[in-house]
C-alpha positions as CSV (number, residue, x, y, z in Angstrom):
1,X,48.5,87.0,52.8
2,X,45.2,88.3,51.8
3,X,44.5,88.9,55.3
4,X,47.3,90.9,55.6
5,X,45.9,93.3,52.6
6,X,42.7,93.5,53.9
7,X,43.8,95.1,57.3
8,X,46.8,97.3,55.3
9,X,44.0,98.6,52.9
10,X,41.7,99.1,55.6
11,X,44.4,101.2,57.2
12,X,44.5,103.7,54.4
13,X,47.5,101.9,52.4
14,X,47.0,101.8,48.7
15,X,48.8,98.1,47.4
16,X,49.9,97.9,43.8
17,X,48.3,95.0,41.9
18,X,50.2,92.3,39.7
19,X,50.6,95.4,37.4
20,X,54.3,96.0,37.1
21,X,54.7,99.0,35.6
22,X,51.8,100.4,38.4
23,X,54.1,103.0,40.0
24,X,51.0,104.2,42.0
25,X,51.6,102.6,45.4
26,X,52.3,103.0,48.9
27,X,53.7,99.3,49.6
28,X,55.0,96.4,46.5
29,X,54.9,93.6,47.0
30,X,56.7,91.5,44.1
31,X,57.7,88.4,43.1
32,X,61.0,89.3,41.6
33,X,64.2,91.7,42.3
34,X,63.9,93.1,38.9
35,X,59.8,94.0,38.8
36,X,60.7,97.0,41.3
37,X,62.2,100.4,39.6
38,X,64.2,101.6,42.4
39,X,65.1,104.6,40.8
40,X,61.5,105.8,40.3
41,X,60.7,105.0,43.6
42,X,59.2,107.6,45.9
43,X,60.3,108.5,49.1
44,X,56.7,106.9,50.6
45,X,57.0,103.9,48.7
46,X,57.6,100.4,50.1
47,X,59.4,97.1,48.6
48,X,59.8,93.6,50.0
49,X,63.1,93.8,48.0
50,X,66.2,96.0,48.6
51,X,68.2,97.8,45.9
52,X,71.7,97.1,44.8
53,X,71.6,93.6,46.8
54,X,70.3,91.9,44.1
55,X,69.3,88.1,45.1
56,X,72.3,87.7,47.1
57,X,71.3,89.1,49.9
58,X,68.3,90.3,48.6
59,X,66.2,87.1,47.9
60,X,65.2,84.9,50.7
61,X,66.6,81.9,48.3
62,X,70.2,84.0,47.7
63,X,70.3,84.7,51.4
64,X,69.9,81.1,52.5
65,X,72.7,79.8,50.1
66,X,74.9,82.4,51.7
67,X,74.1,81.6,55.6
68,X,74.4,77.9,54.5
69,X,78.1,78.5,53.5
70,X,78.7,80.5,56.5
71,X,79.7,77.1,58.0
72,X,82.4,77.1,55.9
73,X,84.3,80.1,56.3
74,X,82.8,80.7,60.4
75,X,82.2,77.2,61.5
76,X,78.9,78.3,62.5
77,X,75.8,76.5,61.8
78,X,73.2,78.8,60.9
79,X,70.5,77.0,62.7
80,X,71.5,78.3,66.0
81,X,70.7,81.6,65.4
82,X,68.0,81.7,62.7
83,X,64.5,79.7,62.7
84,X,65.2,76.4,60.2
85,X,65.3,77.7,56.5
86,X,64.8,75.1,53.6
87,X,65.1,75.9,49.6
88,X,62.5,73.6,48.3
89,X,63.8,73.8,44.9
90,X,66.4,71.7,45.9
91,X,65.8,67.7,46.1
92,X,68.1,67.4,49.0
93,X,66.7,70.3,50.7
94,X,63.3,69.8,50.4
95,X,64.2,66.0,51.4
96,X,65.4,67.7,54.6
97,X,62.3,69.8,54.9
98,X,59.8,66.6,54.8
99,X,62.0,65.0,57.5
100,X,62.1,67.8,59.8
101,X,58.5,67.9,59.4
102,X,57.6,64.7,60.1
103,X,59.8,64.3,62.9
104,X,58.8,67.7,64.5
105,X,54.8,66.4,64.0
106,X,56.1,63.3,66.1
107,X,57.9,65.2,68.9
108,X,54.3,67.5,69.0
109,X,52.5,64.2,69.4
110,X,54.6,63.0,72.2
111,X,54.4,65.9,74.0
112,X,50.5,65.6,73.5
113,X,50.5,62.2,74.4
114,X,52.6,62.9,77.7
115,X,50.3,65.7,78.5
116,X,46.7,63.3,78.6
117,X,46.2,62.4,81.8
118,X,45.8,58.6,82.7
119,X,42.0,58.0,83.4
């Protein structure tokens, strides 16, 4: 992320610090919904979050929960529209995560393995 910050304040972009009553910025970047004042935001200022979403819709976590249930209500699996999303906070999830991981490194090294040729 640093990199990112770097090339942004490079650019001329002024980036708050952890400070989060610093209403001196051009682009936020916080942690939690409730750090940003959206109603002393200027017009030229930036957030990573959204106002009136909340973390419904507003938080990567609250958004995930909600695509999850999708399934539910659509029978539609989010997964075949959206890259794979996993809330590590949750055992099973983040049980799901180490799986996918391992078997994706697998599939990589079978591909790698196919693509050697014999000598």
């Amino acid at each position: 992320m640093w990199g990112v910050v770097c090339r942004l304040e490079k650019t001329g972009y002024l980036i708050s610090d952890a400070d989060a009553d610093m209403n001196v910025f051009q682009i936020k970047w916080a942690l939690a919904h409730a750090d940003i004042d959206f109603k002393a935001l200027l017009p030229n200022q930036i957030t990573n979050h959204y106002p009136n979403t909340a973390s419904e819709l507003g938080a990567k976590v609250g958004l995930h929960r909600n695509l999850r249930s999708l399934e539910w209500f659509d029978h539609t699996d989010m997964d075949e529209f959206l890259p794979r999303m996993f809330n590590c906070a949750n055992p099973w999830e983040m049980q799901d995560f180490v799986e996918d991981f391992f078997f994706t490194a697998a599939a990589i090294e079978v591909q790698r393995y196919q693509q050697v040729p014999p000598s």
